[in-house]
C-alpha positions as protocol buffer text, in pm:
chain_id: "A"
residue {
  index: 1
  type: UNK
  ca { x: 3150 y: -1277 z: -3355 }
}
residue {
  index: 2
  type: UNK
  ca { x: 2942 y: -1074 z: -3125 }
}
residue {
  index: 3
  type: UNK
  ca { x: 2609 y: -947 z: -3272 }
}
residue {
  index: 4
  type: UNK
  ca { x: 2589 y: -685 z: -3003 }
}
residue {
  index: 5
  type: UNK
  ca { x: 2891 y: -489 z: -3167 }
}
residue {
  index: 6
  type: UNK
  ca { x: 2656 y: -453 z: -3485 }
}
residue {
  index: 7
  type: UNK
  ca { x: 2341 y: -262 z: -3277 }
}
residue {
  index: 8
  type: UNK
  ca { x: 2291 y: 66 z: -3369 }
}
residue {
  index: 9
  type: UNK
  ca { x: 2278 y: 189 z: -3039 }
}
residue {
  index: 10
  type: UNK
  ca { x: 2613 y: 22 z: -2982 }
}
residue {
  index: 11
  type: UNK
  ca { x: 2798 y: 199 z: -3260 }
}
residue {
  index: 12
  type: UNK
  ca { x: 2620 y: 477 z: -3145 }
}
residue {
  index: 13
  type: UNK
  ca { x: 2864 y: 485 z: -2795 }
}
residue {
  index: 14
  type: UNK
  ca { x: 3136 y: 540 z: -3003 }
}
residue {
  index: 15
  type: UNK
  ca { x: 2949 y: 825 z: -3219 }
}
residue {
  index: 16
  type: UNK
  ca { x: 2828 y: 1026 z: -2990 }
}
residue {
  index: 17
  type: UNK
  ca { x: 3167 y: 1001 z: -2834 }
}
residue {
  index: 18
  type: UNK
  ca { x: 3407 y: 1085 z: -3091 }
}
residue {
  index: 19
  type: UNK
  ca { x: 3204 y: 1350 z: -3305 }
}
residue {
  index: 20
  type: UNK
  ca { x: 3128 y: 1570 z: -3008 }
}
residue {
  index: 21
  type: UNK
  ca { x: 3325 y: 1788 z: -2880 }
}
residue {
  index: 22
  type: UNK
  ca { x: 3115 y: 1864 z: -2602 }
}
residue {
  index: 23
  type: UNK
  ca { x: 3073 y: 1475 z: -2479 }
}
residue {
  index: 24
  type: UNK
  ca { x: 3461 y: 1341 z: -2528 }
}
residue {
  index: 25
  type: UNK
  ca { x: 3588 y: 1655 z: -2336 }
}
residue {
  index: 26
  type: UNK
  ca { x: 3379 y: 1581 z: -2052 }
}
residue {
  index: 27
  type: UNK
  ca { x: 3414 y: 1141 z: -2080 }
}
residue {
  index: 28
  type: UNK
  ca { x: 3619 y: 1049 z: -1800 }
}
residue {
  index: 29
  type: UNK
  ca { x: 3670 y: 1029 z: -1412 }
}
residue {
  index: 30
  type: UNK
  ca { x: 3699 y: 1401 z: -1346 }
}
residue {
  index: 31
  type: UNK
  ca { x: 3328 y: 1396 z: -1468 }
}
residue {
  index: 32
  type: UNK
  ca { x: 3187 y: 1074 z: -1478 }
}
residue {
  index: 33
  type: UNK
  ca { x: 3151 y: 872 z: -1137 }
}
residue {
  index: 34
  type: UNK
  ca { x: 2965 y: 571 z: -1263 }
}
residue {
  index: 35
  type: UNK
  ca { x: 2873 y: 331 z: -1584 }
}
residue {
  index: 36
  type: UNK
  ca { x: 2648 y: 81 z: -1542 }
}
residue {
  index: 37
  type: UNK
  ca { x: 2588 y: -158 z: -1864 }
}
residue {
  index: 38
  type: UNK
  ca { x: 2254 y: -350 z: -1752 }
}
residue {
  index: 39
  type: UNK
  ca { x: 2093 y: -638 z: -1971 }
}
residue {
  index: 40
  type: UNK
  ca { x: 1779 y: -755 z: -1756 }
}
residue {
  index: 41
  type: UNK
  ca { x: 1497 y: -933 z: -1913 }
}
residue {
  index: 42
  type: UNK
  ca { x: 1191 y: -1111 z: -1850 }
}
residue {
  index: 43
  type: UNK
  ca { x: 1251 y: -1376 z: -2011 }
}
residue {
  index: 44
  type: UNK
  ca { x: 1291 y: -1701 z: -1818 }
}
residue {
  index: 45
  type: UNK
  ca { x: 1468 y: -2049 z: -1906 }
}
residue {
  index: 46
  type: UNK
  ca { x: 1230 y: -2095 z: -2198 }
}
residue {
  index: 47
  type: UNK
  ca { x: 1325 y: -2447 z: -2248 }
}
residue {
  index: 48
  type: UNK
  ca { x: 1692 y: -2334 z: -2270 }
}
residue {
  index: 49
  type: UNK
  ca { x: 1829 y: -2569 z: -2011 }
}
residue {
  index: 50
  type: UNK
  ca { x: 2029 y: -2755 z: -2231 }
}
residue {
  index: 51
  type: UNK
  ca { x: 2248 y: -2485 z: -2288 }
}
residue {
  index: 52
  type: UNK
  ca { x: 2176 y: -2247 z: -1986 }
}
residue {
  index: 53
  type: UNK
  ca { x: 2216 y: -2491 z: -1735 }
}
residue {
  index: 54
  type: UNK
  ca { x: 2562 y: -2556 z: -1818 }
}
residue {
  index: 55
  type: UNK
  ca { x: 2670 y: -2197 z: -1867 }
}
residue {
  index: 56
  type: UNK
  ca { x: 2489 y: -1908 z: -1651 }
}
residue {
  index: 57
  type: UNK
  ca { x: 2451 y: -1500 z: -1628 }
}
residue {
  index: 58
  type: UNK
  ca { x: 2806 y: -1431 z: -1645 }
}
residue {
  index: 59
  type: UNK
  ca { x: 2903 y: -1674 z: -1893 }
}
residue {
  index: 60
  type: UNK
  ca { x: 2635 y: -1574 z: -2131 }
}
residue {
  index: 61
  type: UNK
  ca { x: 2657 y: -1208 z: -2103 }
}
residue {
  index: 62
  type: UNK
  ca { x: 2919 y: -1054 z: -1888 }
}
residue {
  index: 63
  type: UNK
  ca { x: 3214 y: -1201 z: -2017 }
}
residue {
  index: 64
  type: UNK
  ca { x: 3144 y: -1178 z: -2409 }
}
residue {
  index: 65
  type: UNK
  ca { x: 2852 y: -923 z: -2486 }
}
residue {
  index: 66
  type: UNK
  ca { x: 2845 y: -666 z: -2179 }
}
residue {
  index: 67
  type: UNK
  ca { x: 3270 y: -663 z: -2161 }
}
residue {
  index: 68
  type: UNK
  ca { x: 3239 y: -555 z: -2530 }
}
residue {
  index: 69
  type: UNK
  ca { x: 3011 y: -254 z: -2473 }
}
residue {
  index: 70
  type: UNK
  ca { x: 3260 y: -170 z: -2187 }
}
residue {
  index: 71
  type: UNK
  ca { x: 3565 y: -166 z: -2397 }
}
residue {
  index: 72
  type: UNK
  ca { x: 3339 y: 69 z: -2628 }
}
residue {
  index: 73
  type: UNK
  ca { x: 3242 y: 306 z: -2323 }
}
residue {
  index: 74
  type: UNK
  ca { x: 3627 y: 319 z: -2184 }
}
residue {
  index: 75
  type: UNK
  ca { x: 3830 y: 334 z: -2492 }
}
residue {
  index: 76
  type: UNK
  ca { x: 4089 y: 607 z: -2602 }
}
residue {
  index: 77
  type: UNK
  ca { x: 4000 y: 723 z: -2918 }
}
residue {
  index: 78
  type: UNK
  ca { x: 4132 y: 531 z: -3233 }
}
residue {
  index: 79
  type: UNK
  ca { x: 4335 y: 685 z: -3508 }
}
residue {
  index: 80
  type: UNK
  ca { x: 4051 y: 485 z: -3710 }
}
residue {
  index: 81
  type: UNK
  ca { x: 3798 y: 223 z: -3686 }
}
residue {
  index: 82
  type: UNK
  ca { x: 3957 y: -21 z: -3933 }
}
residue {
  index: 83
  type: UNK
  ca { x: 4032 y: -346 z: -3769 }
}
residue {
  index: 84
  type: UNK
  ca { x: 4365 y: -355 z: -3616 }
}
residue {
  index: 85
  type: UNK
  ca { x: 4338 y: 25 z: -3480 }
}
residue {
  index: 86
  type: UNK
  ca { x: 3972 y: -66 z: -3313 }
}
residue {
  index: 87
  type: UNK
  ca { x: 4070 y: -366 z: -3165 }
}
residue {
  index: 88
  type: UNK
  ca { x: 4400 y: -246 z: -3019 }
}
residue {
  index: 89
  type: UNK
  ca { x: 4202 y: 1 z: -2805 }
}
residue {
  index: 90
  type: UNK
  ca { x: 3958 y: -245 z: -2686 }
}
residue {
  index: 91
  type: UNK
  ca { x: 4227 y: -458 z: -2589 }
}
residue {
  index: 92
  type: UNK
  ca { x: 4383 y: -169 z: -2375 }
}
residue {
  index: 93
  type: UNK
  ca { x: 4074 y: -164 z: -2178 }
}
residue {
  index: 94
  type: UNK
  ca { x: 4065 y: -489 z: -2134 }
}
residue {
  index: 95
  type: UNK
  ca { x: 4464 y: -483 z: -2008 }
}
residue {
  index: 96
  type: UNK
  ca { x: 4352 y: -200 z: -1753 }
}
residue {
  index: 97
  type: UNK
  ca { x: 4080 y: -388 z: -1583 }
}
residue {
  index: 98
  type: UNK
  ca { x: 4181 y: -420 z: -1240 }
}
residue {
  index: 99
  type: UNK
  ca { x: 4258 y: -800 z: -1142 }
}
residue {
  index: 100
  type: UNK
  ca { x: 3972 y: -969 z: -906 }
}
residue {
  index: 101
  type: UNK
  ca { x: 4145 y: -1046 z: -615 }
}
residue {
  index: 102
  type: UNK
  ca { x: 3911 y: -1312 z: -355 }
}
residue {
  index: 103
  type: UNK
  ca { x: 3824 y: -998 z: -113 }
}
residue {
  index: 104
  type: UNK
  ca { x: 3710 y: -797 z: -447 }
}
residue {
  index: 105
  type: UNK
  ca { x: 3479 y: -1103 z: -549 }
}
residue {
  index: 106
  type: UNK
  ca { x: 3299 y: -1094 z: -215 }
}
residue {
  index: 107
  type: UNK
  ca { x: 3282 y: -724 z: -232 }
}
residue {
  index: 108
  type: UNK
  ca { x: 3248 y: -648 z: -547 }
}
residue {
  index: 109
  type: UNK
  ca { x: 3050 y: -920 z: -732 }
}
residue {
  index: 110
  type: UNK
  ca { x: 2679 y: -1055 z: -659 }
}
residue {
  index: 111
  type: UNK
  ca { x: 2511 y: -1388 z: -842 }
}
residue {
  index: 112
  type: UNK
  ca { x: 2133 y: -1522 z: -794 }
}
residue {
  index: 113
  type: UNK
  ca { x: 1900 y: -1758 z: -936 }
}
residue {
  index: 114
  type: UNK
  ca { x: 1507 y: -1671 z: -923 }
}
residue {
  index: 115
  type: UNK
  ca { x: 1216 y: -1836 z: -733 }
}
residue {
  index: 116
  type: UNK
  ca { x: 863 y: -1869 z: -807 }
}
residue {
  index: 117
  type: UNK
  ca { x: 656 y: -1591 z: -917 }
}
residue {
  index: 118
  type: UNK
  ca { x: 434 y: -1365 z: -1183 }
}
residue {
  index: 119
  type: UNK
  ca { x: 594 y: -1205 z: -1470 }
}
residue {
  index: 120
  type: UNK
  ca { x: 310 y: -989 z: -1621 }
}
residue {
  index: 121
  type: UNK
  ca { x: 6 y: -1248 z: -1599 }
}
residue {
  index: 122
  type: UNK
  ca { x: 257 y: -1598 z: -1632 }
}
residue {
  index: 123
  type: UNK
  ca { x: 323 y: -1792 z: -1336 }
}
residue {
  index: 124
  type: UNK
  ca { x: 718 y: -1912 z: -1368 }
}
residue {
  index: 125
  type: UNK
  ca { x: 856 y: -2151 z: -1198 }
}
residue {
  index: 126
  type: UNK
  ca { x: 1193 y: -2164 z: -1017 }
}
residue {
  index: 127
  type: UNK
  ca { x: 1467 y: -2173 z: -1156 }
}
residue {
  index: 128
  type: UNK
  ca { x: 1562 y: -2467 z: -989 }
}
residue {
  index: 129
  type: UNK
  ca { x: 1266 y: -2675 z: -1119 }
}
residue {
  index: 130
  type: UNK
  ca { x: 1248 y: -2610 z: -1495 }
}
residue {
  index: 131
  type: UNK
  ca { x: 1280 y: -2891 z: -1694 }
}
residue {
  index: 132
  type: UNK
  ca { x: 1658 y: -2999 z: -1788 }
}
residue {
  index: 133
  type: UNK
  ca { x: 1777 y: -2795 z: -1511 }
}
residue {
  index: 134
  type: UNK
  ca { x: 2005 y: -2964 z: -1236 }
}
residue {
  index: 135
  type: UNK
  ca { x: 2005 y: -2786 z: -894 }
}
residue {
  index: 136
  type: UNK
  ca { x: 2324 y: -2922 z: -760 }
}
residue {
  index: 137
  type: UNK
  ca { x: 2488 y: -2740 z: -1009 }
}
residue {
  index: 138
  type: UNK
  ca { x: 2417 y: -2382 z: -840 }
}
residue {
  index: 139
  type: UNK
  ca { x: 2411 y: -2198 z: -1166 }
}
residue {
  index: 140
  type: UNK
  ca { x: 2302 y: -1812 z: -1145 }
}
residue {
  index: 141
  type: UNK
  ca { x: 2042 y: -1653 z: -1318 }
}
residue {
  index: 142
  type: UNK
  ca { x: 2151 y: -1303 z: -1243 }
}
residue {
  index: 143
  type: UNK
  ca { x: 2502 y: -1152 z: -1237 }
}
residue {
  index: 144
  type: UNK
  ca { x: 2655 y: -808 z: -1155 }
}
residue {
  index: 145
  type: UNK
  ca { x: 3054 y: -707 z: -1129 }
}
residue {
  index: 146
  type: UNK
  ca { x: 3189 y: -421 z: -1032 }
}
residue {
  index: 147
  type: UNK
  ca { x: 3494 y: -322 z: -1208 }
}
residue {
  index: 148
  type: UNK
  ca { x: 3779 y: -61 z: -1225 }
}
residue {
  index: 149
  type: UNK
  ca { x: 4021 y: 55 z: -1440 }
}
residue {
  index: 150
  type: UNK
  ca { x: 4365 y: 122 z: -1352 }
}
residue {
  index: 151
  type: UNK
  ca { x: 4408 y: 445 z: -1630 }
}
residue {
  index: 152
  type: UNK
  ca { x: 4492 y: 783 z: -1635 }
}
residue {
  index: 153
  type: UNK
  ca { x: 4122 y: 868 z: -1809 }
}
residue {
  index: 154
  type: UNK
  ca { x: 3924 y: 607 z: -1568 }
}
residue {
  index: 155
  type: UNK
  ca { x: 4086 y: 599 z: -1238 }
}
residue {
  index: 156
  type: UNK
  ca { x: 3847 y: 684 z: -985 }
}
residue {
  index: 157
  type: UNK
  ca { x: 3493 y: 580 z: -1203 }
}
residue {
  index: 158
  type: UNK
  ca { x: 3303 y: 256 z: -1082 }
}
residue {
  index: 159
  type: UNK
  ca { x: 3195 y: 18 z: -1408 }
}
residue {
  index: 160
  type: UNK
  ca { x: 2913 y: -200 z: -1336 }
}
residue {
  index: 161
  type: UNK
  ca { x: 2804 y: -499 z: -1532 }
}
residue {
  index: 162
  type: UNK
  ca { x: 2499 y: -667 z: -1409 }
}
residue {
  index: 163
  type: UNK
  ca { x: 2217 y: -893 z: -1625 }
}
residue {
  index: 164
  type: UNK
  ca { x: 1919 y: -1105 z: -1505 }
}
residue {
  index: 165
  type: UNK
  ca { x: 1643 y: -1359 z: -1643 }
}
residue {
  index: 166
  type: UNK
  ca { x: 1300 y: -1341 z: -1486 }
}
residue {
  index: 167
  type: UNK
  ca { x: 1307 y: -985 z: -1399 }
}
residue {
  index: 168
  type: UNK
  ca { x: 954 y: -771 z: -1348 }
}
residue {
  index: 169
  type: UNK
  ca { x: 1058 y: -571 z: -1673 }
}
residue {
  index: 170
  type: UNK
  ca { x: 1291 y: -562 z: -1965 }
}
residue {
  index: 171
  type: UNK
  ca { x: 1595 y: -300 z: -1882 }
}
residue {
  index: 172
  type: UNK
  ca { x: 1868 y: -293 z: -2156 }
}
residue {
  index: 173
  type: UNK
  ca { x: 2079 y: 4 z: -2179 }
}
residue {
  index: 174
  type: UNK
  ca { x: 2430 y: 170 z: -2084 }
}
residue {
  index: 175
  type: UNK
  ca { x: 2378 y: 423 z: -1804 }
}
residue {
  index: 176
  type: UNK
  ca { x: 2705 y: 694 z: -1790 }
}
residue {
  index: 177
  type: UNK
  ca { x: 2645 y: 873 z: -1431 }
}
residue {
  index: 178
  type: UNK
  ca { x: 2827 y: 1222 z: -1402 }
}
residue {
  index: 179
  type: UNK
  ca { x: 2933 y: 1371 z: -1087 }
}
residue {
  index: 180
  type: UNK
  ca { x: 2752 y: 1616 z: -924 }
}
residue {
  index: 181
  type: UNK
  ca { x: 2805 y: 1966 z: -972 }
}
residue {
  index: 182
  type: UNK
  ca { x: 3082 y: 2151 z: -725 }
}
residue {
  index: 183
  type: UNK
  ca { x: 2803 y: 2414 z: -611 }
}
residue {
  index: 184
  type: UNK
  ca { x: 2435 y: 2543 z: -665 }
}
residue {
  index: 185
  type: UNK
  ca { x: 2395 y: 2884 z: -655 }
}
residue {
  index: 186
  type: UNK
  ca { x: 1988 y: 2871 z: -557 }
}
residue {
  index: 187
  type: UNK
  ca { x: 1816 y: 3028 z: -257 }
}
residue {
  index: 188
  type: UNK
  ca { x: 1629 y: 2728 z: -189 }
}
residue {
  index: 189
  type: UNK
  ca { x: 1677 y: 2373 z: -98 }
}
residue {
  index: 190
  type: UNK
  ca { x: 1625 y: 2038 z: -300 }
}
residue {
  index: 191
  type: UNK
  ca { x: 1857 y: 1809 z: -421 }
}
residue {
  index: 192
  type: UNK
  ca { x: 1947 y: 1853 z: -848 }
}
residue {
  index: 193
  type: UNK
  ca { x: 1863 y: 1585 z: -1064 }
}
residue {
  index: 194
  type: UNK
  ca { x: 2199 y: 1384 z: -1204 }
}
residue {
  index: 195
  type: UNK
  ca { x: 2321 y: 1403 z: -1499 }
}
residue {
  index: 196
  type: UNK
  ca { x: 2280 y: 1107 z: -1704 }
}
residue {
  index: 197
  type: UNK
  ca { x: 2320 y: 980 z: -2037 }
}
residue {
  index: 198
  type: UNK
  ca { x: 2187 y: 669 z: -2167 }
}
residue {
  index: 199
  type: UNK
  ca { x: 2217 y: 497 z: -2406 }
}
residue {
  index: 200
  type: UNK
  ca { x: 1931 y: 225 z: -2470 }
}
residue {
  index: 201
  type: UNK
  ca { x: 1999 y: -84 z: -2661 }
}
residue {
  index: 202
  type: UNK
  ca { x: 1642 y: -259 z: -2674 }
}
residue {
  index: 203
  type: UNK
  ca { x: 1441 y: -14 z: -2794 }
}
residue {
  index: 204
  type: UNK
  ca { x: 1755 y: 183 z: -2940 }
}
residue {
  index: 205
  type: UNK
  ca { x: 1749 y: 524 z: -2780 }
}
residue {
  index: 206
  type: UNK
  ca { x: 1966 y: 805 z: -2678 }
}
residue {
  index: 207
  type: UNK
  ca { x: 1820 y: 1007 z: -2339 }
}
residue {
  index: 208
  type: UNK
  ca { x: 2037 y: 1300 z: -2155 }
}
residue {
  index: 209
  type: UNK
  ca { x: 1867 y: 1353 z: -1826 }
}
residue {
  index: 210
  type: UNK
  ca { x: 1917 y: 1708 z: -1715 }
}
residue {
  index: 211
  type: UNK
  ca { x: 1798 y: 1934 z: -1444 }
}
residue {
  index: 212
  type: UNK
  ca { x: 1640 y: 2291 z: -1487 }
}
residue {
  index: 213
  type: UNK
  ca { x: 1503 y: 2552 z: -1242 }
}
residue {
  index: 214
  type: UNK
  ca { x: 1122 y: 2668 z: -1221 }
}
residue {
  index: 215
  type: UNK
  ca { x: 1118 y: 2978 z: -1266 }
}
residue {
  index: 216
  type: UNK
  ca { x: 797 y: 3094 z: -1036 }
}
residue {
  index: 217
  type: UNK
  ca { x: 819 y: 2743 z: -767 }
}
residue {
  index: 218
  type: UNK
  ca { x: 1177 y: 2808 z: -732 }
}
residue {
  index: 219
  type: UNK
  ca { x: 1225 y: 2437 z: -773 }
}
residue {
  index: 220
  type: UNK
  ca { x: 1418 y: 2178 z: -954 }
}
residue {
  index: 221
  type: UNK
  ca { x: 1230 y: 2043 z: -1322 }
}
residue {
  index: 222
  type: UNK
  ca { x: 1375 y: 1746 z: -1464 }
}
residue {
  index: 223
  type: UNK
  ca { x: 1463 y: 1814 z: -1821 }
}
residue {
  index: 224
  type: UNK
  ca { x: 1500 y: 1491 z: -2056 }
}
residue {
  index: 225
  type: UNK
  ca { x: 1648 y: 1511 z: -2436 }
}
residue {
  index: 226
  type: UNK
  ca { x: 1533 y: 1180 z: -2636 }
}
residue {
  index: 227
  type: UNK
  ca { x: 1640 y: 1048 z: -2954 }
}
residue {
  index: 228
  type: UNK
  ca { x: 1460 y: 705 z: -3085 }
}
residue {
  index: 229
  type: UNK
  ca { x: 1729 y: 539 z: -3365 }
}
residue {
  index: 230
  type: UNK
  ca { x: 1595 y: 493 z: -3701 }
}
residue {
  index: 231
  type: UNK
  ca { x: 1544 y: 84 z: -3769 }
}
residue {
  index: 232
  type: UNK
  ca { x: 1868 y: -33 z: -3938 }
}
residue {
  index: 233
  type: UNK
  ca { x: 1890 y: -182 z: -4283 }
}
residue {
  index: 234
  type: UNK
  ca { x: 1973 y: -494 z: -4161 }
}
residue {
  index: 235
  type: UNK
  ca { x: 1949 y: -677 z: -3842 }
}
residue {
  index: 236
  type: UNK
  ca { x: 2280 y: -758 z: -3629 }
}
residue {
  index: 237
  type: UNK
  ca { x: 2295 y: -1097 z: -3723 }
}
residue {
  index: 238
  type: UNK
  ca { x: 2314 y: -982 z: -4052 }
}
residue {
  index: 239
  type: UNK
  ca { x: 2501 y: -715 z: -4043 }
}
residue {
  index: 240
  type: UNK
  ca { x: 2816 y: -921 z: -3937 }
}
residue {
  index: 241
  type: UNK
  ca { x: 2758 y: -1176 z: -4205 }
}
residue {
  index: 242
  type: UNK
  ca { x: 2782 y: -892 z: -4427 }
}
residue {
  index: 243
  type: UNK
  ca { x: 3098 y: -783 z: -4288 }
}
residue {
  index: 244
  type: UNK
  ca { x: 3224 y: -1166 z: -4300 }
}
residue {
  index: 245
  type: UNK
  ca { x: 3141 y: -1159 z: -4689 }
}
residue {
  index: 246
  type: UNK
  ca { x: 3329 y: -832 z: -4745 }
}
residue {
  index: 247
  type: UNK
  ca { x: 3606 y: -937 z: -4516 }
}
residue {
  index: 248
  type: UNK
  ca { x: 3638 y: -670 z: -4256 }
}
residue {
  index: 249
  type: UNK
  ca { x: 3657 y: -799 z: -3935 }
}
residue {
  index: 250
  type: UNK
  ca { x: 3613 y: -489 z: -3716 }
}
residue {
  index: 251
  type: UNK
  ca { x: 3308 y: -598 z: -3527 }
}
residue {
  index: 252
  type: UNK
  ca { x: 3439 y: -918 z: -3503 }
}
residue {
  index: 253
  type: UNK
  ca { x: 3650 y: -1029 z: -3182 }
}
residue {
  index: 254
  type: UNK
  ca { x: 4060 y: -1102 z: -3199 }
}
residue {
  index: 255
  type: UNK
  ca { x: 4186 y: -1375 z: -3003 }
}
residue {
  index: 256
  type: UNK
  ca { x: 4330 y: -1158 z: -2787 }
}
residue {
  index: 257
  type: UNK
  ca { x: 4065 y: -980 z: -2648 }
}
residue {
  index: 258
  type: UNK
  ca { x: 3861 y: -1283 z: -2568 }
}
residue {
  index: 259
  type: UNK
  ca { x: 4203 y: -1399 z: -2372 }
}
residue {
  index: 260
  type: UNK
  ca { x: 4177 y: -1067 z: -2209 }
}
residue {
  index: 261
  type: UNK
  ca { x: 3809 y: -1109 z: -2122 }
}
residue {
  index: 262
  type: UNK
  ca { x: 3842 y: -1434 z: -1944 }
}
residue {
  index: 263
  type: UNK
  ca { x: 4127 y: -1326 z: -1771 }
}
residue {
  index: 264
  type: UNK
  ca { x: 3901 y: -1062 z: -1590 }
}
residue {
  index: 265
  type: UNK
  ca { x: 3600 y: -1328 z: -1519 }
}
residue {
  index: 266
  type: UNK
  ca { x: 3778 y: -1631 z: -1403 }
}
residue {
  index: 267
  type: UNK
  ca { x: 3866 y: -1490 z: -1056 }
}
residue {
  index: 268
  type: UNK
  ca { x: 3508 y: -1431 z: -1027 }
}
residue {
  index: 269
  type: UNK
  ca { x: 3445 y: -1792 z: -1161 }
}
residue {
  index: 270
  type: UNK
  ca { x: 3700 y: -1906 z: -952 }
}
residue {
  index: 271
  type: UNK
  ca { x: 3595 y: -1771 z: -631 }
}
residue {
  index: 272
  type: UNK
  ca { x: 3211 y: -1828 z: -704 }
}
residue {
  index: 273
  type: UNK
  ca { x: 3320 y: -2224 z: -721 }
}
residue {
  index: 274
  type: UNK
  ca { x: 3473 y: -2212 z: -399 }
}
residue {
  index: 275
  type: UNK
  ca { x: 3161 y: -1990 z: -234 }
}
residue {
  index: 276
  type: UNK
  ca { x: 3319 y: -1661 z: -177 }
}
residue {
  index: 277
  type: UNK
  ca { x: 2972 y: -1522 z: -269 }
}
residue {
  index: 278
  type: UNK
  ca { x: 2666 y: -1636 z: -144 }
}
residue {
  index: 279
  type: UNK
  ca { x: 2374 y: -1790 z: -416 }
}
residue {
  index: 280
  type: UNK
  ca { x: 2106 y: -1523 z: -371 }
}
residue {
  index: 281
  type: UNK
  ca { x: 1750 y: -1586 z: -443 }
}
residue {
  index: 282
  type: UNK
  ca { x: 1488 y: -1334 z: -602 }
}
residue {
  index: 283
  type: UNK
  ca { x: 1137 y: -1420 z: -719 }
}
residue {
  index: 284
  type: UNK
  ca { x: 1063 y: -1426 z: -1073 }
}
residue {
  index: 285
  type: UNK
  ca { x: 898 y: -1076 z: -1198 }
}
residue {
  index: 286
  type: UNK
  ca { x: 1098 y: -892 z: -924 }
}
residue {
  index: 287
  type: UNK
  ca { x: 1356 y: -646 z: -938 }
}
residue {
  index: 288
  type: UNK
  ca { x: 1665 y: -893 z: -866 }
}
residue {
  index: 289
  type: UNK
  ca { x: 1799 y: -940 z: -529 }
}
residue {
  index: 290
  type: UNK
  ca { x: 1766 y: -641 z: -299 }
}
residue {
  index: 291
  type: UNK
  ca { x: 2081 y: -438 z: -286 }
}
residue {
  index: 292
  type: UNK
  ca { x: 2232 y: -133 z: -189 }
}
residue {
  index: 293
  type: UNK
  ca { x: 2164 y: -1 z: -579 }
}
residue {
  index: 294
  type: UNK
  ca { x: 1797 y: -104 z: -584 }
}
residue {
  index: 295
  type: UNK
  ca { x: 1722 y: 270 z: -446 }
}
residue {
  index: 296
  type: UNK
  ca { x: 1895 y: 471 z: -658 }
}
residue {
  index: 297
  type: UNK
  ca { x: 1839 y: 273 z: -995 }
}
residue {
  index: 298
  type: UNK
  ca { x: 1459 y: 334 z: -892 }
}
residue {
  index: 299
  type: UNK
  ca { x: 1500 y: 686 z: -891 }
}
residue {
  index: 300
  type: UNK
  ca { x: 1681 y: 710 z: -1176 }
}
């Protein structure tokens, strides 16, 4: 069970998806260059080393919660969303993940554990000295994979996973990037905002960044379209007990996709054992380890 299948926000992918014409027409590589499916938080260890210690970022989010929102993002769409029909499109886009070889996990994947530092007006320690915690054990407070799909629809669009503990603020959402327009047909210069659609998780929101044209400065205006989700009924928790009591396991996970998701993480498990990528360090309260992203996720 995976109480991020029962967010609003979550079922929301596939709704905005498959009852609009004017989004599913446009959802794939021809129009979309990047996804990015981000979980940071400010929360620290919290006492959690017990469990945390022992696990780490990709472990606790990548592989089970994060890979779940992806199948959601990339999937063809179902004949239904009964059990076996949703599940046997989440399990194709789990089948078309492109395997990890050793090169792609030193190019394509990035782990980190924080230092010392201020988050809001709390002074956190490092990772490495909360209490419970062994430091031998190198375990990674913040995760991000870069993935690709090998699929007529997806071929060509980047997927990026990436969550972090200790982080200067709480960013939770699904980010769908589209590709620039071919040509702008404006007398002036300036760059046009990019399209984006997002889709946030914690608040639940739905925001479609646009661009628009002043009409006396001649210059680009950012245009954004919000929509705040009404509070469910119930809670996620609760809403899969629910379904357990009535017996549908649609938001539920099959064996087969969890086989699926480990097979695309343990390369990157694999080749983080044996060092292939290098145990970054960020201070707590900061934006993560700097990277070639950091830029345009700013601007964004």
């Amino acid at each position: 069970m995976d109480h991020f299948l029962a967010m609003t926000t979550v079922q929301n992918v596939l709704g905005s998806r498959l009852a609009n014409r004017v989004l599913e027409s446009l959802w794939n590589s021809t129009h979309i260059a990047e996804v990015e499916i981000i979980w940071d938080e400010t929360l620290a260890l919290e006492g959690r080393a017990g469990y945390y210690d022992g696990v780490g970022a990709l472990r606790d989010m990548l592989q089970n919660h994060l890979v779940q929102l992806l199948c959601l993002v990339a999937m063809e769409p179902p004949i239904s969303l009964g059990e076996r029909d949703l599940h046997d499109r989440k399990l194709d886009v789990l089948r078309s993940v492109r395997p990890l070889t050793d090169e792609a996990v030193m190019r394509r994947t990035r782990r980190a554990r924080y230092l010392p530092g201020l988050i809001a007006d709390r002074n956190v320690p490092a990772y490495v000295d909360e209490e419970g915690v062994d430091p031998a054990r190198g375990t990674e407070t913040f995760a991000e994979v870069e993935l690709e799909l090998d699929s007529w629809r997806w071929t060509g669009t980047t997927f990026r996973l990436r969550t972090g503990k200790a982080l200067g603020a709480d960013r939770m959402e699904a980010v769908v990037r589209f590709r620039d327009v071919p040509h702008l047909p404006f007398g002036h210069s300036g760059e046009a905002r990019p399209n984006i659609l997002r889709f946030g998780l914690e608040p639940e929101s739905l925001t479609l960044d646009l661009t628009g044209v002043g009409s006396r400065t001649q210059t680009f205006a950012p245009l954004e379209l919000t929509a705040r989700m009404d509070p469910p009924e119930l809670p996620a928790y609760g809403r899969l007990l629910l379904d357990v009591l009535n017996g549908d396991p649609a938001l539920s996970i099959r064996g087969d996709e969890a086989e699926e998701a480990w097979r695309v993480f343990a390369p990157v498990l694999s080749g983080w054992s044996r060092g292939l990528t290098p145990l970054e360090e960020y201070p707590a309260g900061s934006d993560g380890p700097a990277s070639d992203h950091d830029g345009e996720q700013a601007g964004s």
